[in-house]
PDB file of N, CA, C and O in Angstrom:
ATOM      1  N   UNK A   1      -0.484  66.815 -31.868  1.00  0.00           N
ATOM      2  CA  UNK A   1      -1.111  65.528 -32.058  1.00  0.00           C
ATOM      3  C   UNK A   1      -0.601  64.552 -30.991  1.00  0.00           C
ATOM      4  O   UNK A   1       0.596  64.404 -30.744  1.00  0.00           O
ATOM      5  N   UNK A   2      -1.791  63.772 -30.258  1.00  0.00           N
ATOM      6  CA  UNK A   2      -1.378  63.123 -29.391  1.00  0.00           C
ATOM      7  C   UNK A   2      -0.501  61.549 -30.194  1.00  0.00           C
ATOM      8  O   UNK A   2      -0.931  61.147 -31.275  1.00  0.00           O
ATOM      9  N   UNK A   3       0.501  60.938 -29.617  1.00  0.00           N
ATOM     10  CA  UNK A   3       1.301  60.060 -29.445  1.00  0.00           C
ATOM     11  C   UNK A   3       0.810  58.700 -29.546  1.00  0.00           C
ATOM     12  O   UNK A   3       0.536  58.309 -28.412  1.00  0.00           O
ATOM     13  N   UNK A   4       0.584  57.823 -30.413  1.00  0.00           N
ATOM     14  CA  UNK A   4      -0.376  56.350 -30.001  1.00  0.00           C
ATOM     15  C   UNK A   4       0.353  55.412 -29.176  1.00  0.00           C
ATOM     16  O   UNK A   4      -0.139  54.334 -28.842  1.00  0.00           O
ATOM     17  N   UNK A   5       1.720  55.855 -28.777  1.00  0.00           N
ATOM     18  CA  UNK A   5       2.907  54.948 -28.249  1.00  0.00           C
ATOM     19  C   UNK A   5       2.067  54.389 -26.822  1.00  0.00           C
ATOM     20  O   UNK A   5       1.237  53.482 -26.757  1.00  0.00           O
ATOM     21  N   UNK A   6       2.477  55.068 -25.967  1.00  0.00           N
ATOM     22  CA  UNK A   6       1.473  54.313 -24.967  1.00  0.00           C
ATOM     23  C   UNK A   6       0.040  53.749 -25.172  1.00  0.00           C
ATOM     24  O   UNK A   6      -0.457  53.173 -24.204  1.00  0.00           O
ATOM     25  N   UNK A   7      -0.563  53.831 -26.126  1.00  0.00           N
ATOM     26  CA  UNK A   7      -1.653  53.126 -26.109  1.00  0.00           C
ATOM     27  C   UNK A   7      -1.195  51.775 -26.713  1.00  0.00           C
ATOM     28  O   UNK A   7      -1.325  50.715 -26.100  1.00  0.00           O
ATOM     29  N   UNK A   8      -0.621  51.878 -28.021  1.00  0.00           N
ATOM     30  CA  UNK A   8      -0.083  50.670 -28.357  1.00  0.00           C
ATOM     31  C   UNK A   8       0.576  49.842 -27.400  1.00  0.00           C
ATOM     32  O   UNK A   8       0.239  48.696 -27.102  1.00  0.00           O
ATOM     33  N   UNK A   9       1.655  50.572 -26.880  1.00  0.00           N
ATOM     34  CA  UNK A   9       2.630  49.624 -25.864  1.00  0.00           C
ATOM     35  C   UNK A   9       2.358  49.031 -24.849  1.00  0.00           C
ATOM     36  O   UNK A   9       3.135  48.287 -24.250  1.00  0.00           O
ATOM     37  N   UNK A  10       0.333  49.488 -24.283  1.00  0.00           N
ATOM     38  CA  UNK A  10      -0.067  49.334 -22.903  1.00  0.00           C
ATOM     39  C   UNK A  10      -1.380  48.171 -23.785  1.00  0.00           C
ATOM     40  O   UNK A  10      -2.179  47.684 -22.985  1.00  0.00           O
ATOM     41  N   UNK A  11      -1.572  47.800 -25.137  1.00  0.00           N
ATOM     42  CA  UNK A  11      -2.517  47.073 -25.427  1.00  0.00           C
ATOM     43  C   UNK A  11      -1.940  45.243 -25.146  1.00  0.00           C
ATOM     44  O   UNK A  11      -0.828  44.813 -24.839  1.00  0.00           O
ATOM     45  N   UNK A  12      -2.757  44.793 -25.313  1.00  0.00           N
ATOM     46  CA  UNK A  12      -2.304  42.866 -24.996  1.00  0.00           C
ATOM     47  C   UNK A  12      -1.955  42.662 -26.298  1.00  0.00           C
ATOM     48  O   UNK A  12      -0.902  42.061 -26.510  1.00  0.00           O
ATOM     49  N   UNK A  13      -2.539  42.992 -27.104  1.00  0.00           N
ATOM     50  CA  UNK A  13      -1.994  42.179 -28.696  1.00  0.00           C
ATOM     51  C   UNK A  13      -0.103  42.418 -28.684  1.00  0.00           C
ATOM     52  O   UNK A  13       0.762  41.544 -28.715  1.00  0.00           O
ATOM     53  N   UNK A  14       0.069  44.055 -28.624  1.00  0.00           N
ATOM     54  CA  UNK A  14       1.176  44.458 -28.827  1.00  0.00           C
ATOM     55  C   UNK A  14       2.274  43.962 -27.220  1.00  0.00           C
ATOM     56  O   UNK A  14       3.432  44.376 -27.162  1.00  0.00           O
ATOM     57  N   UNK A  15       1.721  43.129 -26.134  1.00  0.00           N
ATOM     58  CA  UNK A  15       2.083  43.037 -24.980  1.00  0.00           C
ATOM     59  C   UNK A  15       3.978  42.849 -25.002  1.00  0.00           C
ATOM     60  O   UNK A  15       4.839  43.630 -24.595  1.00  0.00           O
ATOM     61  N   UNK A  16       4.094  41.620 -25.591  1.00  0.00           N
ATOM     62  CA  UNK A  16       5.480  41.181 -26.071  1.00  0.00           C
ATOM     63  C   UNK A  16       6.160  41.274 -27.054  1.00  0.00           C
ATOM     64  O   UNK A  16       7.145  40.631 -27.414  1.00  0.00           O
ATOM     65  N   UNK A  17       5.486  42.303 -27.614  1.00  0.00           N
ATOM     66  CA  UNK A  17       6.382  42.845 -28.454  1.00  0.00           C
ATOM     67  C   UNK A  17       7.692  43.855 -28.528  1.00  0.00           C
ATOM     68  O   UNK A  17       7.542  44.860 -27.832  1.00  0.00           O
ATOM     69  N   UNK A  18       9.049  43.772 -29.298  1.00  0.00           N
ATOM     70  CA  UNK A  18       9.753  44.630 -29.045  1.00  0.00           C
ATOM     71  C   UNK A  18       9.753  45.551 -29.346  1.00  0.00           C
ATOM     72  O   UNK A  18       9.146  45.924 -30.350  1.00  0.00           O
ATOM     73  N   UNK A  19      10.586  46.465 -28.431  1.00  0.00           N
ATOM     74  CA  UNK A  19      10.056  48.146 -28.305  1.00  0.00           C
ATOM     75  C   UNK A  19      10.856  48.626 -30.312  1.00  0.00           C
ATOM     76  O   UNK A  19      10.148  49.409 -30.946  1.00  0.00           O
ATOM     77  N   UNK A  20      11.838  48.249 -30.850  1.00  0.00           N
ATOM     78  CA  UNK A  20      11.816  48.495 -31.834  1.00  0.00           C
ATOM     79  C   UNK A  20      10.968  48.229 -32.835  1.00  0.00           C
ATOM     80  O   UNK A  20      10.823  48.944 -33.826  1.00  0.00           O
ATOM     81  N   UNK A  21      10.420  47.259 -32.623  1.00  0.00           N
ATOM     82  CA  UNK A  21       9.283  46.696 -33.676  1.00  0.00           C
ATOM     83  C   UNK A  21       7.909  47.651 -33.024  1.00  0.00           C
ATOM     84  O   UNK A  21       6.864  47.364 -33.609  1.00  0.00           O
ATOM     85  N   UNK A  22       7.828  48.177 -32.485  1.00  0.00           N
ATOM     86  CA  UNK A  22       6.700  48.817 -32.013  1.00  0.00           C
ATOM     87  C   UNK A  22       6.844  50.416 -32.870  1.00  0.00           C
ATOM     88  O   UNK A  22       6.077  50.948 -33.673  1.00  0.00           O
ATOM     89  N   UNK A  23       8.035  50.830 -32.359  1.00  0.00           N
ATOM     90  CA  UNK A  23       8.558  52.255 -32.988  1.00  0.00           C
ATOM     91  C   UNK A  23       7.962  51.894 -34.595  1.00  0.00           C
ATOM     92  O   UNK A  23       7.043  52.605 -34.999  1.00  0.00           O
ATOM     93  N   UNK A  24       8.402  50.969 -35.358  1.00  0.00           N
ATOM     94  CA  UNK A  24       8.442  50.730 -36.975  1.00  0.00           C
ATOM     95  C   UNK A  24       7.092  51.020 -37.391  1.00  0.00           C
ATOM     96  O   UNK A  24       6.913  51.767 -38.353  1.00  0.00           O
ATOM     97  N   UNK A  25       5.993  50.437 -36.682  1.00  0.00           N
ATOM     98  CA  UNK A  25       4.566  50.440 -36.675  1.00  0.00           C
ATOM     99  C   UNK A  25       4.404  51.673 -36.487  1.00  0.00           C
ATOM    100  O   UNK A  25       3.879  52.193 -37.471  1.00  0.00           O
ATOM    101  N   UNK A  26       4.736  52.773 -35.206  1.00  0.00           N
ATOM    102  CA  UNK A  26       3.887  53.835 -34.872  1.00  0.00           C
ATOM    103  C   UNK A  26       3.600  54.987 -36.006  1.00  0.00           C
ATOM    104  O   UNK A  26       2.563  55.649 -35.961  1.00  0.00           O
ATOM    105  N   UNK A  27       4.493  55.162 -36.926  1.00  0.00           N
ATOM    106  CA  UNK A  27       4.125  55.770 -38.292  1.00  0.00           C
ATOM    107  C   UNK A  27       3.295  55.264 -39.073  1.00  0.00           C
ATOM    108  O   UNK A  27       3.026  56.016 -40.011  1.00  0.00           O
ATOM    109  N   UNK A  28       2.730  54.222 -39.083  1.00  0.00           N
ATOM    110  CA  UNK A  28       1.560  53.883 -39.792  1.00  0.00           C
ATOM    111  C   UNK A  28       0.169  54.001 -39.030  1.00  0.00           C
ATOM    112  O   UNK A  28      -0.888  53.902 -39.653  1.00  0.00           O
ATOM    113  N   UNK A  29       0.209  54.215 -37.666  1.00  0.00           N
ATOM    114  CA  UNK A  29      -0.588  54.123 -36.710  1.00  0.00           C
ATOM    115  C   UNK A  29      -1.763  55.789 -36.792  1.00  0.00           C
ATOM    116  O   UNK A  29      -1.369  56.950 -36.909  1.00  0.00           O
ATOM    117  N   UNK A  30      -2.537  55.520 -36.732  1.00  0.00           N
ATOM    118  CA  UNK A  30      -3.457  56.729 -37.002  1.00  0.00           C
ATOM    119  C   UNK A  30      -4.948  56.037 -35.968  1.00  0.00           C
ATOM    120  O   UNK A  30      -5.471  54.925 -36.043  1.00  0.00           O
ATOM    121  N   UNK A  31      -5.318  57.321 -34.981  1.00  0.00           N
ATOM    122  CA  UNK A  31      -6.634  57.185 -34.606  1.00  0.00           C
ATOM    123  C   UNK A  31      -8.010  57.414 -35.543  1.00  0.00           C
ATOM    124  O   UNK A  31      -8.146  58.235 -36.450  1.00  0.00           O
ATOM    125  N   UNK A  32      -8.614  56.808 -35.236  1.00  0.00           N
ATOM    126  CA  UNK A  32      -9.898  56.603 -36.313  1.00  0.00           C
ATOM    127  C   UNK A  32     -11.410  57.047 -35.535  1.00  0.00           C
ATOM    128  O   UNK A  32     -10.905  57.094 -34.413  1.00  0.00           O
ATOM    129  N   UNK A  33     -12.353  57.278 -35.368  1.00  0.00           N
ATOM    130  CA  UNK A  33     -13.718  57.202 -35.171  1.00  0.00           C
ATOM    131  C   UNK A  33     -14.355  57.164 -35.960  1.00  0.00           C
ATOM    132  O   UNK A  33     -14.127  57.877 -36.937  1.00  0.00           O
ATOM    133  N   UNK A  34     -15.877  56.003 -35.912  1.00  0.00           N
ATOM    134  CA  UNK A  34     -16.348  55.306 -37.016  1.00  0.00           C
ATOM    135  C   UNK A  34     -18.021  55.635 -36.323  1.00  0.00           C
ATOM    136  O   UNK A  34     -18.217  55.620 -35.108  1.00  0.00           O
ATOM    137  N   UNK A  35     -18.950  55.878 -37.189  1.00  0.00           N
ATOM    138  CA  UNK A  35     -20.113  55.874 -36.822  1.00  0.00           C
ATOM    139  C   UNK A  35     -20.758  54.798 -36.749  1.00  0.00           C
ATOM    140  O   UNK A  35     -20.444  53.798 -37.395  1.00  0.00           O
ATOM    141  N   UNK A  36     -22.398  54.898 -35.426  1.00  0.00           N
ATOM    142  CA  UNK A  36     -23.061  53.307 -35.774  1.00  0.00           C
ATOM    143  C   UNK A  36     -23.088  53.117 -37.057  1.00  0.00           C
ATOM    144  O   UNK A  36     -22.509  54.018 -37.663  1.00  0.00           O
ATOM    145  N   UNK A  37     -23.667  52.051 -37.917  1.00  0.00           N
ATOM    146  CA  UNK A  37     -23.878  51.239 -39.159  1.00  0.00           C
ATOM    147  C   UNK A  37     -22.668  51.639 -39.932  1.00  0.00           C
ATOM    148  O   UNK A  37     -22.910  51.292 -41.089  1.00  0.00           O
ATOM    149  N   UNK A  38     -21.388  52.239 -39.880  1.00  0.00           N
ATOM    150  CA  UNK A  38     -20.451  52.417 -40.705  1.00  0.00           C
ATOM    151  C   UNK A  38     -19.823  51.152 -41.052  1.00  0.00           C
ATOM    152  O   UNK A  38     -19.524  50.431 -40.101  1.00  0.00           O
ATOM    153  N   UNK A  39     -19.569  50.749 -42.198  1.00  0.00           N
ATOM    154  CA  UNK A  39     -18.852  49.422 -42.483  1.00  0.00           C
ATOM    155  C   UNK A  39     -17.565  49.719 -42.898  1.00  0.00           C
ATOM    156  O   UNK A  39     -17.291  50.577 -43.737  1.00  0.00           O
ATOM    157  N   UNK A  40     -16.383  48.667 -42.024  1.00  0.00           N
ATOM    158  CA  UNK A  40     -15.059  48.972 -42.340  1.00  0.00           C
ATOM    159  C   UNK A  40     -14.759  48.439 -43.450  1.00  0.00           C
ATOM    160  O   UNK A  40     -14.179  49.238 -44.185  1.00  0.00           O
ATOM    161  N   UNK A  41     -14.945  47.142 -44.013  1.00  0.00           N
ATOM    162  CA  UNK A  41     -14.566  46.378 -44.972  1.00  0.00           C
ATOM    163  C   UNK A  41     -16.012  45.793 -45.753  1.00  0.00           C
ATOM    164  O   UNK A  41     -17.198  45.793 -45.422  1.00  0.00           O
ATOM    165  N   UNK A  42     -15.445  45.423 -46.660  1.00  0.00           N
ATOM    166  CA  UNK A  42     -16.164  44.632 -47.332  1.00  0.00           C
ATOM    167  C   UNK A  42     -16.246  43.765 -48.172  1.00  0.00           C
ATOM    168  O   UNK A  42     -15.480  44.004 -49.106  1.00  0.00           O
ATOM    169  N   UNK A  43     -16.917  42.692 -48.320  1.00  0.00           N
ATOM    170  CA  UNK A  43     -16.565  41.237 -48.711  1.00  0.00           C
ATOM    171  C   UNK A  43     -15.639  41.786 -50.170  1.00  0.00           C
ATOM    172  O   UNK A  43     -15.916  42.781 -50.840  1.00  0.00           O
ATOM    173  N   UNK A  44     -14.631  40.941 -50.381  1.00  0.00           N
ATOM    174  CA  UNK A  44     -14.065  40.899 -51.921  1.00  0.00           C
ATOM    175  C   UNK A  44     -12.968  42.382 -51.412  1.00  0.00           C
ATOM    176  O   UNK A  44     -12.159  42.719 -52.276  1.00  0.00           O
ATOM    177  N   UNK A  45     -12.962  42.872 -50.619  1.00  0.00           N
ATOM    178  CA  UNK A  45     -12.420  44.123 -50.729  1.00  0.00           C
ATOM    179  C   UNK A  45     -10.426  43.684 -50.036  1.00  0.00           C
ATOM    180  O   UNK A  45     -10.049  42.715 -49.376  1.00  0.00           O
ATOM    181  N   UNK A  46      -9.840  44.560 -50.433  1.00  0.00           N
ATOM    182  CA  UNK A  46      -8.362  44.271 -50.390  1.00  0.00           C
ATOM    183  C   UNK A  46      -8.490  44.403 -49.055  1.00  0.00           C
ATOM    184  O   UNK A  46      -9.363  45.213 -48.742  1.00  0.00           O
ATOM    185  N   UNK A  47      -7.695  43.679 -47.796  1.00  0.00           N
ATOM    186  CA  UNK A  47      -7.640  43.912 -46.237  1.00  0.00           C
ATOM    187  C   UNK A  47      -6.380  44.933 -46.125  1.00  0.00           C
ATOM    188  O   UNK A  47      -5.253  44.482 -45.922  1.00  0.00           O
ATOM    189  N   UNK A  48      -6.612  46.300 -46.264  1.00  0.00           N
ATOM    190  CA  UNK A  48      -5.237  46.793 -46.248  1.00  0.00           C
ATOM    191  C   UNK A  48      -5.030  47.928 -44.884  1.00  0.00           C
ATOM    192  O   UNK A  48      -4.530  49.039 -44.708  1.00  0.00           O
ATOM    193  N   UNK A  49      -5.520  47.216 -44.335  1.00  0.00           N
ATOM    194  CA  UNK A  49      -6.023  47.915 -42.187  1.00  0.00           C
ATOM    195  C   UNK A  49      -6.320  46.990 -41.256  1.00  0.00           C
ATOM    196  O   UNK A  49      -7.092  46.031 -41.279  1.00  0.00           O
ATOM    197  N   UNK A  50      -5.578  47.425 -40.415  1.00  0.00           N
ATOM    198  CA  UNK A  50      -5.509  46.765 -39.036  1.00  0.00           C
ATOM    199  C   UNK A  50      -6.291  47.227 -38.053  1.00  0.00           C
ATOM    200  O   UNK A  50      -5.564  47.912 -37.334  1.00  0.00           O
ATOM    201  N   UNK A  51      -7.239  47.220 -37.693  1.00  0.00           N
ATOM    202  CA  UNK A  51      -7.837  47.615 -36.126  1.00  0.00           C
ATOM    203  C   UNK A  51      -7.483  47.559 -34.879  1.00  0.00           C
ATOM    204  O   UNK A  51      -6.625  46.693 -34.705  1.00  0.00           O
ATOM    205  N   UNK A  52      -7.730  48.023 -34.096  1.00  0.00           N
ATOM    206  CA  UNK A  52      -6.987  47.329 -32.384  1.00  0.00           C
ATOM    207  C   UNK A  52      -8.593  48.510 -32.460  1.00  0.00           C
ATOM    208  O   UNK A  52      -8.853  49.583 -33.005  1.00  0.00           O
ATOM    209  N   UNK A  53      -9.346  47.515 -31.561  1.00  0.00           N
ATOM    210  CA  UNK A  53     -10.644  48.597 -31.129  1.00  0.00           C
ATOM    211  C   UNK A  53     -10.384  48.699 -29.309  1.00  0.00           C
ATOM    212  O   UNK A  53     -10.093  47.831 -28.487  1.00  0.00           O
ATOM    213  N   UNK A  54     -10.724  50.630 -29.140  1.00  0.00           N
ATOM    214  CA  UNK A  54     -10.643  50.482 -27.803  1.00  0.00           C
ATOM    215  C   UNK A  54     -11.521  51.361 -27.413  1.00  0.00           C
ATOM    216  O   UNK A  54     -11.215  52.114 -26.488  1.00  0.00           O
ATOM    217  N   UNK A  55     -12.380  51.426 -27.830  1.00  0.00           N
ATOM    218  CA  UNK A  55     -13.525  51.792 -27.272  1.00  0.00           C
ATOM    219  C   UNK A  55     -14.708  50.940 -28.023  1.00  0.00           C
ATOM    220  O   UNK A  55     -14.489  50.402 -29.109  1.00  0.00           O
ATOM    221  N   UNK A  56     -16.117  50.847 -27.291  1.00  0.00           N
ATOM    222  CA  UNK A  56     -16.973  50.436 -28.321  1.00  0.00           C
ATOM    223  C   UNK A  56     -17.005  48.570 -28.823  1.00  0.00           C
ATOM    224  O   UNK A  56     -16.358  47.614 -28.396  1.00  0.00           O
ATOM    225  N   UNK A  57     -18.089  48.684 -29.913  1.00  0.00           N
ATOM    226  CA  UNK A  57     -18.014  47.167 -30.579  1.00  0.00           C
ATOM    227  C   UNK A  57     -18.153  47.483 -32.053  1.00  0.00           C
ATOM    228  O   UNK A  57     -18.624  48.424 -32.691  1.00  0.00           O
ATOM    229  N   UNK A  58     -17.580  46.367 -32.343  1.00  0.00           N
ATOM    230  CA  UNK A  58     -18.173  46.388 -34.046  1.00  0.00           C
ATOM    231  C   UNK A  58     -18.579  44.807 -34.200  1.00  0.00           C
ATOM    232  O   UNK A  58     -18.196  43.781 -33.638  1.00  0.00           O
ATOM    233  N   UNK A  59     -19.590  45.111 -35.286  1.00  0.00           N
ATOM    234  CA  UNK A  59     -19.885  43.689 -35.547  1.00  0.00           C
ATOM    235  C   UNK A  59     -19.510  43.202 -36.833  1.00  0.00           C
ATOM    236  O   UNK A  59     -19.158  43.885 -37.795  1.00  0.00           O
ATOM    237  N   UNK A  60     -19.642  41.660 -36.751  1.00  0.00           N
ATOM    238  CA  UNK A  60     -18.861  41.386 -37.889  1.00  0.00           C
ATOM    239  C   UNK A  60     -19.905  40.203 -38.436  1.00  0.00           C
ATOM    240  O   UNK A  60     -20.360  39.322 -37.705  1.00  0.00           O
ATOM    241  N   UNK A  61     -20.225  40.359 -39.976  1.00  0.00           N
ATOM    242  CA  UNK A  61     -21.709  40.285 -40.483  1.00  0.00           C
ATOM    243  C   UNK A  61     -20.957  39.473 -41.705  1.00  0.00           C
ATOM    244  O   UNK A  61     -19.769  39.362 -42.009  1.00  0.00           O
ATOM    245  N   UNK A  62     -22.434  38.843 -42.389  1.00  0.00           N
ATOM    246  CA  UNK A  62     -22.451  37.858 -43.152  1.00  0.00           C
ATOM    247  C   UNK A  62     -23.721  38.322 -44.016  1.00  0.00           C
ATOM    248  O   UNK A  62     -24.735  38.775 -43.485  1.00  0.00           O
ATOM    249  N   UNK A  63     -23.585  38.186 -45.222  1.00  0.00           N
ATOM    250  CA  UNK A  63     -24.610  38.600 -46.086  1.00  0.00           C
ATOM    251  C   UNK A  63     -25.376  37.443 -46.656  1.00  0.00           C
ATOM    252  O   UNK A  63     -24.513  36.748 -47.192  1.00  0.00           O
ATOM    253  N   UNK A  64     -26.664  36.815 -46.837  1.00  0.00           N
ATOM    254  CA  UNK A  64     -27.152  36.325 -47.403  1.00  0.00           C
ATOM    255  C   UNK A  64     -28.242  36.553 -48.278  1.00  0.00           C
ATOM    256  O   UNK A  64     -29.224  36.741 -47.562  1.00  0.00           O
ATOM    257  N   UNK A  65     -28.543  36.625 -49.433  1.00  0.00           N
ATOM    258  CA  UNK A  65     -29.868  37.060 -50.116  1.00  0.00           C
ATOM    259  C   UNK A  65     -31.053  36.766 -49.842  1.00  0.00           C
ATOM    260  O   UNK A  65     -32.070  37.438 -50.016  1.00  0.00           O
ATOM    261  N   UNK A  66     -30.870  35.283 -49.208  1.00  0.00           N
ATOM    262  CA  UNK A  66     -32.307  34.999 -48.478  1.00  0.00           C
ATOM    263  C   UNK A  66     -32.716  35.261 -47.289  1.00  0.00           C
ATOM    264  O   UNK A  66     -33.875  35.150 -46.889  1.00  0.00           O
ATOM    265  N   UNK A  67     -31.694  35.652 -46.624  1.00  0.00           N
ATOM    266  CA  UNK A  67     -31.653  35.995 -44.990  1.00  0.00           C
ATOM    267  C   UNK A  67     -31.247  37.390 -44.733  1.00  0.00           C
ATOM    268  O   UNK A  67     -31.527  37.920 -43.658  1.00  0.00           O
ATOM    269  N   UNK A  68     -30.447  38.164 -45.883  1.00  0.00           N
ATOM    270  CA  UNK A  68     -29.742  39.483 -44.967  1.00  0.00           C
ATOM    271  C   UNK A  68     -28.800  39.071 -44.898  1.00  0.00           C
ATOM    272  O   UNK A  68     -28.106  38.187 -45.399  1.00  0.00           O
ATOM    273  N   UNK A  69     -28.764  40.308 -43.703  1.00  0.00           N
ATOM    274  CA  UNK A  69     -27.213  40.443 -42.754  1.00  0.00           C
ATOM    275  C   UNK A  69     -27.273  39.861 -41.640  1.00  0.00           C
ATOM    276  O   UNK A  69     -28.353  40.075 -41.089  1.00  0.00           O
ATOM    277  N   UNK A  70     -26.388  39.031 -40.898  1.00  0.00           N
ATOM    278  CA  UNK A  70     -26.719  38.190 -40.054  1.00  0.00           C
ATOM    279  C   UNK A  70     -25.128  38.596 -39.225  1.00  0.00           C
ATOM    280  O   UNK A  70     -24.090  38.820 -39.848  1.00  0.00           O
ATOM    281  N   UNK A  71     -25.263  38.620 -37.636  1.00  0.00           N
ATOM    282  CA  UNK A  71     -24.201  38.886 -37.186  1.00  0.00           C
ATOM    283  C   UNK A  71     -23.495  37.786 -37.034  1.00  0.00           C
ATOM    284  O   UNK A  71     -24.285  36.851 -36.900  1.00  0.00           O
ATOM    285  N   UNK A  72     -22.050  37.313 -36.974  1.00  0.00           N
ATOM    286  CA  UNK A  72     -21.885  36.588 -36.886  1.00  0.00           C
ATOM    287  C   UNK A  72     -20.956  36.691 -35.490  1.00  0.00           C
ATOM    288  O   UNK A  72     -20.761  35.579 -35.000  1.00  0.00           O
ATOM    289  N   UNK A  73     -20.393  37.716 -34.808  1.00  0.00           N
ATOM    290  CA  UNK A  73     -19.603  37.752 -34.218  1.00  0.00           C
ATOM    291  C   UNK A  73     -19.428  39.296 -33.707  1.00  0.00           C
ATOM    292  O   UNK A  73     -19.284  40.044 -34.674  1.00  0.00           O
ATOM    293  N   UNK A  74     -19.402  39.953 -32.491  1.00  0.00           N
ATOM    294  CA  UNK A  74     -19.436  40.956 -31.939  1.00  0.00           C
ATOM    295  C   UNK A  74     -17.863  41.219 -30.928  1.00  0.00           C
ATOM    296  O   UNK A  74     -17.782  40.763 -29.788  1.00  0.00           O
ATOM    297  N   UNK A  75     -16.917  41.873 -31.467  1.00  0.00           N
ATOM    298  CA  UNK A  75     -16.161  42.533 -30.946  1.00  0.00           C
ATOM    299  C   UNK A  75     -15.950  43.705 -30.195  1.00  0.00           C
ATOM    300  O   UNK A  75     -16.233  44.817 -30.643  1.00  0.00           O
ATOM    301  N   UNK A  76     -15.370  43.480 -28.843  1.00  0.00           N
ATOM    302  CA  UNK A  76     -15.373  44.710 -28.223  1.00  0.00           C
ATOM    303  C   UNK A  76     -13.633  45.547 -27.686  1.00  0.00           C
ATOM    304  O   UNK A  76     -12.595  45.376 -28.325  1.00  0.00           O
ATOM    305  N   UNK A  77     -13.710  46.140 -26.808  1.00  0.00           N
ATOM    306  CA  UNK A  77     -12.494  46.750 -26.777  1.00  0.00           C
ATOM    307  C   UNK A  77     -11.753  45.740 -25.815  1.00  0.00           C
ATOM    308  O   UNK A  77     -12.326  44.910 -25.110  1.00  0.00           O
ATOM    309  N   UNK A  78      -9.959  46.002 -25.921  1.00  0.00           N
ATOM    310  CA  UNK A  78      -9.546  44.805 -24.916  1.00  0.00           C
ATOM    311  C   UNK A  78     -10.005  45.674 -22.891  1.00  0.00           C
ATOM    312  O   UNK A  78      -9.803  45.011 -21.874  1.00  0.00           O
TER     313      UNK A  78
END
């Protein structure tokens, strides 16, 4: 299994961060792939995941009954 250390350690979020506090994280750290229309979260739902996206976009949507789904905001990789 490949290593997420250099990806983490080479991302901007994680830029200044210390290398021990980085190690603490990498055991929770797991690669993911998500299909188009897959939804990560959802309204009311517990936030118990972190993303760092590096490939790709996801969008980030708003539900209304009279309108739908409405994007509100489009994320991409750093």
């Amino acid at each position: 299994m490949e290593s997420l250390e250099p990806i983490l350690a080479a991302h901007p979020f994680f830029k200044d961060l210390p290398r021990r506090h980085l190690e603490l994280l990498l055991p929770c750290a797991s690669r993911q792939t998500f299909q188009a229309g897959q939804f990560l979260c959802r309204e009311n739902e517990e936030a118990d995941r972190f993303y760092l996206i590096l490939h790709g976009k996801v969008a980030v949507e708003i539900f209304s009954a009279r309108r739908g789904p409405t994007t509100i905001q489009t994320l991409g990789a750093w």
